[in-house]
N, C-alpha and C positions, 0 to 999 in steps of 0.2 A: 415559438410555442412549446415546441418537444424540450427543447433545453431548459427555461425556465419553469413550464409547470408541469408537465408530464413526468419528464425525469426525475423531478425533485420529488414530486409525488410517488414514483417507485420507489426511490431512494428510502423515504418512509415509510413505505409499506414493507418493503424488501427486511428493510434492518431490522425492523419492530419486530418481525419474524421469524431473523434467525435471533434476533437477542432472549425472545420467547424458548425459543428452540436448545437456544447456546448456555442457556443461567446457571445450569444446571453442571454440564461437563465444563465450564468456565469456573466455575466454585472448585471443583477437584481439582484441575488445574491449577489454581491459584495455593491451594492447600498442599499439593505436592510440590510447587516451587518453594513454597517457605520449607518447605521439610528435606529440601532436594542441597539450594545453597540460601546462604546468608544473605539478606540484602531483601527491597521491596518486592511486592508482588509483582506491579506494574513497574512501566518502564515510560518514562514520559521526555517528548523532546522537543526543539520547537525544529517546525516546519512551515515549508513555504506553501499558503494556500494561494487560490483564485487572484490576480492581480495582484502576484507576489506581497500579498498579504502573510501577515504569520499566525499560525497557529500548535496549541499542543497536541501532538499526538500520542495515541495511549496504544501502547503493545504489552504481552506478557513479559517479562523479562529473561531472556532468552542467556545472554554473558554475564558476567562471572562482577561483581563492584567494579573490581579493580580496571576495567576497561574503560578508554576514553570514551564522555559519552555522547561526543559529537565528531566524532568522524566516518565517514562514510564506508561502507562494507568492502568495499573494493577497494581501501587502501588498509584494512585489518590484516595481524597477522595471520596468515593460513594455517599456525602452529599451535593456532590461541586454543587451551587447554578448557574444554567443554565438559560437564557432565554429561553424561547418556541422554538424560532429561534435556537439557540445554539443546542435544544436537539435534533430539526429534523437534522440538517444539519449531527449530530454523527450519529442518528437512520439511516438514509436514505443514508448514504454514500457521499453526493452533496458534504462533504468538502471536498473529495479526488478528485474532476474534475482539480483543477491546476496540476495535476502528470501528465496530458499529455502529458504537455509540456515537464515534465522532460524524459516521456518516447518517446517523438518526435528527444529530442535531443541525445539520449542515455544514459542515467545515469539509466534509469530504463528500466523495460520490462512492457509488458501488463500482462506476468503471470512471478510469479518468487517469492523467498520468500517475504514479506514482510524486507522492510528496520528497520535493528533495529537502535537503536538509537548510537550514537557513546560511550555512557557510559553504556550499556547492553552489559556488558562484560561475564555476568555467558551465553546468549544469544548465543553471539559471539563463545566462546568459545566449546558451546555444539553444535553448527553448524559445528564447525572444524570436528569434530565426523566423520562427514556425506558427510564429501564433499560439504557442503552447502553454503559457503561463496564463491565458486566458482564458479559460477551462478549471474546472473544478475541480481539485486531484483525487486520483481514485484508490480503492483498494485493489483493482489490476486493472488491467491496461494494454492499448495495442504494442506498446513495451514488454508490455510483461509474458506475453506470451508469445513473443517471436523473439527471446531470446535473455531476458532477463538481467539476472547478472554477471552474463556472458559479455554483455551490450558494451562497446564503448562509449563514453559519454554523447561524443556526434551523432552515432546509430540512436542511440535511445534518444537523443533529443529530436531527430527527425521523424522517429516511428510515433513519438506523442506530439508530434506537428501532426501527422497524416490523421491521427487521430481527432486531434481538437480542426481541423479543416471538416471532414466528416461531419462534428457533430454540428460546426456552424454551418452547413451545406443548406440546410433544409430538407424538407421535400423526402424524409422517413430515410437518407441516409446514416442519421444521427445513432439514430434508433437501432438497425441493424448492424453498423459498428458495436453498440451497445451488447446484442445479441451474441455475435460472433465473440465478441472480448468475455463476456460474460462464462459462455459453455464451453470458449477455449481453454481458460482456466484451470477446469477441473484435469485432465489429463496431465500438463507437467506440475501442478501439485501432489497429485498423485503419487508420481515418478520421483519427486525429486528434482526434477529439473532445473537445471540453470541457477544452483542458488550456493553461495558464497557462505 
């Protein structure tokens, strides 16, 4: 019940209101990226949804054209040459505000794993582990805040097992996962934390 219509039903309330909220500093954003470097505003990739389904996800774009645009963070050069703009918008999380929409329309959730990329197969695979591909992937996650992109692949595939375990649990487990992942968030965004 929690999973299917509850959460979906936050999920739509939740994003309808910060996209309300976001339209506005989302517009600036987008107008100082074209004015920042060359290339689109948005940054589109396919990703692995809910029963390793694929989908496009939309971020602001954060590097530079010339960057491969399907390899995963964690195998990026550390060296890779950022604008100022570029490096707040990773530091601060701003380029992940277009996933509302994706999580407005369902393809993502507000909490859930982290979407891996569609060629993060060792990824993919250590989520089978867990039950974790089973699950609706989120914009953060019991991942994401206990470690990030700090995580080794096995760590982050187990921590979004414990997660997607929780929310098929029943019985308002779901739910306070939800909660906890939710208000965990805001502090290592904050910070900086954990992020590649």
């Amino acid at each position: 019940m929690y999973q299917k219509v509850i959460k979906r039903a936050l999920d739509i309330f939740c994003s309808g209101i910060g996209i309300l909220i976001a339209i506005i500093p989302m517009l600036i954003v987008s107008v100082i990226i074209k004015l920042d470097s060359p290339g689109p505003v948005l940054f589109k990739q396919k990703r692995v949804g809910i029963h390793k389904t694929y989908f496009t996800i939309l971020k602001f774009r954060s590097m530079p054209v010339t960057v491969s645009h399907d390899t995963p963070t964690h195998l990026m050069d550390n060296n890779l040459a950022l604008t100022k703009w570029q490096g707040f918008l990773r530091k601060s999380s701003v380029d992940e505000l277009p996933q509302l929409f994706c999580i407005f329309f369902g393809k993502m959730s507000i909490v859930g794993p982290r979407p891996a990329l569609w060629n993060q197969f060792d990824l993919v695979a250590e989520r089978d582990k867990y039950g974790a591909n089973d699950v609706k992937p989120g914009l953060t996650g019991w991942a994401q805040i206990n470690g990030r992109d700090s995580l080794s692949i096995s760590e982050k595939a187990e921590l979004d097992g414990v997660y997607s375990k929780a929310l098929k649990s029943g019985g308002g487990k779901g739910f306070l996962m939800d909660i906890k992942c939710f208000f965990g968030t805001f502090l290592p965004v904050l910070k900086g934390k954990d992020i590649s």
